[in-house]
N, C-alpha and C positions, 0 to 999 in steps of 0.2 A: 752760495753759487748764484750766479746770475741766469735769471730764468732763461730756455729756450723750448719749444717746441719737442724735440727730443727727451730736452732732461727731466721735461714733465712727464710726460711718457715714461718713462722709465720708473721712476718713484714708485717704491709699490709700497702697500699698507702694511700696517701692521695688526695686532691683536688689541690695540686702544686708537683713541682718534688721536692724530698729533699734526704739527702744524711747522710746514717746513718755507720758509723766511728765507726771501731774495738776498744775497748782499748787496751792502752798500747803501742800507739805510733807506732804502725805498718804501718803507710800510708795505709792500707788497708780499702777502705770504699765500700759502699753496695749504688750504685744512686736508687731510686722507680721513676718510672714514675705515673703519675694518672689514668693510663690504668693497672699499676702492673707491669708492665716490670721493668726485675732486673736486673742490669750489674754491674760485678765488677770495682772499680777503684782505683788506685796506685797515689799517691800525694807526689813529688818528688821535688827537688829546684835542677838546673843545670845550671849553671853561675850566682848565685844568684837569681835568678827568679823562682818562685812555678809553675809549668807543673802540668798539670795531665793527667796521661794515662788509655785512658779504656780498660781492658787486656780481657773483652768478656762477653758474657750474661750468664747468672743464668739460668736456670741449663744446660745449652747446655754445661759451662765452669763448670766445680764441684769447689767447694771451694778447696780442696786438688790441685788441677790441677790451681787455681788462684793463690794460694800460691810458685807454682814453676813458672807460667809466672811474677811472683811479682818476686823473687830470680833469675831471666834473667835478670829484668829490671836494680837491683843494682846490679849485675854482670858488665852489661855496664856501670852505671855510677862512677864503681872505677876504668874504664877504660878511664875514660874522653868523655865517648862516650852520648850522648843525648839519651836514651831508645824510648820517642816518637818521635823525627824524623825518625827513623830506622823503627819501626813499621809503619808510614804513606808508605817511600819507597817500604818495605815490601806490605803492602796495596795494592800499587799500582802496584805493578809485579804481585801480585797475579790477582788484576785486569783486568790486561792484559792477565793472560791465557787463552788457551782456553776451551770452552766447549766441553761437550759431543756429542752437533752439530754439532760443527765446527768439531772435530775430525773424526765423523762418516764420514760429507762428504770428507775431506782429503783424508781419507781413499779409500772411493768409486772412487775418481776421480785419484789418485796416484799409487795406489795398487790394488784394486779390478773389476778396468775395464780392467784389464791384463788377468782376467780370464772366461772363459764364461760363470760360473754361479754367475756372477756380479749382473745382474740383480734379482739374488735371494736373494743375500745378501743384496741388495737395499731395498730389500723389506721389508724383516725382522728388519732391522734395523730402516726402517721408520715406520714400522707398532708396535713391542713391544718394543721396545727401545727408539727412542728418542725421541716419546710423553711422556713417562717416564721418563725420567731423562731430559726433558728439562731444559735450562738453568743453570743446574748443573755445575759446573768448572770438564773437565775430570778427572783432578786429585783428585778428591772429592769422585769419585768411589768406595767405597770398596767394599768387596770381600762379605760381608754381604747385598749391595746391589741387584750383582747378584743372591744371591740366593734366593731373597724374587723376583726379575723380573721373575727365571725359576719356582719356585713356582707356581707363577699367570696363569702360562702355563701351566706347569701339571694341575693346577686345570682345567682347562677347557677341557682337555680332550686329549691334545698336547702333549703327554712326547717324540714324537716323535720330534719334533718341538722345544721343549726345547734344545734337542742333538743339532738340529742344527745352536740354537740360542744363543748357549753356544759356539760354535768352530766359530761360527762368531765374537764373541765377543775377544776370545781369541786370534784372528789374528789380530783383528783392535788394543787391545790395546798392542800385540808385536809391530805393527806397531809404534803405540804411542809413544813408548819406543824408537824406532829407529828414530825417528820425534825428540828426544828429549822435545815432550810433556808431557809426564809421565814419574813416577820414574819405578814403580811397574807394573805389571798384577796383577787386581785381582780374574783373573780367574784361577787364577795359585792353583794348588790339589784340585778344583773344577771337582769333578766324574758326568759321564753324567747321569743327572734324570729320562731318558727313556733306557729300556732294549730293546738291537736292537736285532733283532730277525731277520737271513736271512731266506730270506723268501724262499719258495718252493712248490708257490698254480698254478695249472695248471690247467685250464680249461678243464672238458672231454670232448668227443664230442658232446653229449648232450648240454653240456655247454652255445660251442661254438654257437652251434645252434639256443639255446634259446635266448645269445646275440643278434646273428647277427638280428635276427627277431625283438625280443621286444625293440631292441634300434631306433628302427622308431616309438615308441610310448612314447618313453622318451620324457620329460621337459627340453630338452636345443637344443641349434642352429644346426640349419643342419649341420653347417662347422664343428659342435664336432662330431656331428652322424659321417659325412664322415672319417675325421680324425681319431676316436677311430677305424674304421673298416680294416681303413689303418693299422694302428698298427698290426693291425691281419696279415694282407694279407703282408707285405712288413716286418716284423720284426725289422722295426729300432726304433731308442729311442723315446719317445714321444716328449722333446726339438726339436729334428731333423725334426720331422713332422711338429711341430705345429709350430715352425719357417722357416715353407719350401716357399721359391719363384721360382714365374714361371721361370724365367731366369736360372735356375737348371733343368729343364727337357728339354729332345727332346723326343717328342710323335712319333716322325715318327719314329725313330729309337728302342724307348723303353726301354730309362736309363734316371736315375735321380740322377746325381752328386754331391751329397752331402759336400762342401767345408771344406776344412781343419777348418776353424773358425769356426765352428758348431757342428765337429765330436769329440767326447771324449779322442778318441786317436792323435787326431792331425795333422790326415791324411786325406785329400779327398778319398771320396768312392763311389764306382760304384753300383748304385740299379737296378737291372733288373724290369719293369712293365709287371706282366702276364697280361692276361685281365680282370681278377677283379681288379687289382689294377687304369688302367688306365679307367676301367666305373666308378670306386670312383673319380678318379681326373677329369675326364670328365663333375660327377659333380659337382664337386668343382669351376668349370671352368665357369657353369651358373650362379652362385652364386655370384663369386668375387668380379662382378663390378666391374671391370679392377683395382685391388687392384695387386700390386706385389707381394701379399701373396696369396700363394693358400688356406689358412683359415683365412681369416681375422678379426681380433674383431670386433664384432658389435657394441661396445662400444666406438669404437676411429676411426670410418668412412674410415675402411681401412687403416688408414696409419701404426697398428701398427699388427703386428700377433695376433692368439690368445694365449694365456697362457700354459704352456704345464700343470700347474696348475691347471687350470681349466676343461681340462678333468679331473683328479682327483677329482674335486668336482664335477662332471659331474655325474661319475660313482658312487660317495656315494650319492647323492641327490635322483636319480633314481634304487637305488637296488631293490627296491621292484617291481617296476615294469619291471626291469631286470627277476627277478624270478630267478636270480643266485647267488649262496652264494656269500661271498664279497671278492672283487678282486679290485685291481688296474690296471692301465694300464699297468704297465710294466709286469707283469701278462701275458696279451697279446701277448707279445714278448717271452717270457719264454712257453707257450704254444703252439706254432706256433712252437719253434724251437724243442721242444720235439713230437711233429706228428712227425715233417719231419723225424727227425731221428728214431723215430720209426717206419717209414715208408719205411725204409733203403735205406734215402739218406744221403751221406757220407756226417759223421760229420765234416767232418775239411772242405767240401764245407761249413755247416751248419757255422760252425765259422766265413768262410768270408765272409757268407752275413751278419752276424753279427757284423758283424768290430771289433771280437776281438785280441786284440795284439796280436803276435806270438814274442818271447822276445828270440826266438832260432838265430846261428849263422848265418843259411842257409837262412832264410828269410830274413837276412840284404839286402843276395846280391840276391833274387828273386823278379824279377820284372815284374815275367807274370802275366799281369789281371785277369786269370784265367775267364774272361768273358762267354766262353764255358761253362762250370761248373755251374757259379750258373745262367747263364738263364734255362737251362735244370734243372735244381734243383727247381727254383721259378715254371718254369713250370707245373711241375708235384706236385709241394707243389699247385699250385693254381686248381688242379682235383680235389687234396685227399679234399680242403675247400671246393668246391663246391657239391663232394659229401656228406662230414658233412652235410652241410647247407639245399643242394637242394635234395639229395637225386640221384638216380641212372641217371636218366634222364634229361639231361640239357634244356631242353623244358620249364623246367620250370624257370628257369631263363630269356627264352626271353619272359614268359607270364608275371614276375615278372616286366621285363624293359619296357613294355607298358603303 
């Protein structure tokens, strides 16, 4: 019979393998296993001796699509060339590539420990990614892949998350490409599935106050309590905090140095500690258990920080018992820097405690710490918290610290 789509279909197995041949002399035959597995195969003579080559499974290979690896294979052999040794070599190069694993780690150890949210891309990658596509050949990826992986994410509720598991993906497999691992990206005109929305939520003072309070009544570790409050009181990034070691503060003097490897822009930065900041570190400091981290995971005995992550899921786990609409933590830093200045402390002090770039000419060549400035600045930002928080009367802070 001469093959069609139907007739293959229809063919069922039997209790031995057997092999049922197109008419009309096409070398084209259909093998059945006794489990129903179908593969095409091509029955050729090349130095006088009958080969045969199986050119791929039913239906994963379409009949139309066997037909053109069948018209390769006597393309080579009017070339004098052997069709199936070519295809086993083949075989075995493809063999050799690597996967989706192997790549991702490449990647992470090559390229992505270069930057300091390595560890985030680590994460993403091991957590939706390469349990997914294990053992996959990288080059096996397509672009249809990704989209049913960012899919699986928005559905759950992540489209946030999808954004940034799409531009992860996007950099490993240019990576790829420049590895000479891959031909392609198939992230390439892949639009991000979550709409980034810059955010603009600010804490009133009510707010902040209702925080400060009911986060001693939340469900997560002291060292997040401490931490999250520090957010508030010191305005730097949450990474910076929640990655912060003792060996970065002098308590006698009342600065906390924050190393260039840590800081966003590149730079070490000078933190003034009013003294809310250093009663939070203080108690951070009982806590430690001579850990080099001033928040330690509880999770990993000290030896690793905590998450800056996990404040973030700190803060959504316990909103309700927050009793404050819902915010993040950097929320915190954005609301602390909006007091100050609305509390008419000069904003461009406001921006260096903030460590944001100044990209003007005169700042290349200014190199006073302006230390003056934002201790007097943190100073007076740490009255206007306390009286959010406490109220007119500081009495009650030292009834509070009993």
């Amino acid at each position: 019979m001469a093959f069609t789509d139907s007739k293959i279909k229809n063919l069922k197995s039997t209790s031995v393998r057997r092999i049922v041949w197109e008419e009309g002399q096409t070398c084209l035959g259909l093998r059945i296993t006794p489990t129903g597995k179908k593969s095409f195969i091509y029955m050729y003579r090349y130095q006088t001796r009958s080969r045969m080559l199986t050119l791929g499974q039913y239906p994963a290979l379409t009949l139309a699509d066997a037909r053109v690896q069948q018209a390769k294979a006597k393309a080579l052999l009017a070339k004098g060339m052997d069709p199936g040794s070519l295809h086993l070599q083949t075989k075995a190069e493809y063999q050799d590539t690597p996967t989706l694993a192997v790549l991702a780690e490449e990647y992470i150890e090559k390229r992505s420990k270069s930057k300091k949210a390595w560890i985030e891309e680590k994460r993403i990658l091991e957590k939706d990614v390469v349990p997914k596509w294990r053992g996959r050949k990288a080059q096996d990826i397509k672009r249809r892949d990704v989209l049913l992986l960012l899919d699986k994410i928005v559905e759950r509720g992540a489209p946030i998350m999808a954004n940034r598991t799409l531009g992860v993906l996007h950099r490993m497999f240019n990576f790829g490409i420049r590895r000479d691992i891959i031909e392609n990206n198939p992230c390439s005109v892949i639009e991000r599935p979550g709409e980034e929305n810059k955010r603009d939520r600010v804490l009133s003072p009510k707010e902040i106050k209702y925080f400060w309070t009911n986060i001693e009544k939340c469900k997560m570790s002291r060292g997040s309590q401490l931490a999250l409050k520090l957010l508030l009181v010191l305005l730097q990034r949450k990474s910076e905090v929640a990655q912060a070691e003792w060996k970065e503060f002098d308590l006698n003097s009342g600065w906390w140095t924050i190393p260039k490897n840590k800081t966003k822009n590149g730079l070490s930065h000078r933190v003034y500690l009013p003294p809310l900041a250093r009663d939070l570190i203080k108690g951070a400091k009982a806590i430690s258990d001579n850990s080099p981290y001033v928040f330690p995971s509880p999770h990993r005995k000290g030896l690793k920080p905590i998450s800056s992550r996990s404040l973030s899921q700190a803060l959504l786990k316990n909103k309700n018992i927050l009793k404050v609409e819902s915010f993040v933590p950097h929320d915190l830093r954005r609301s602390a820097s909006s007091q100050m200045t609305g509390n008419q402390i000069n904003r461009d002090t406001v921006k260096l405690i903030l460590n944001h770039v100044e990209t003007d000419a005169t700042s290349t060549y200014d190199r006073y710490s302006y230390d003056k400035e934002k201790r007097d600045a943190m100073n007076k930002w740490d009255r206007i918290l306390k009286k959010i928080i406490f109220g007119k009367s500081e009495k009650i802070i030292e009834i509070n610290r009993k």
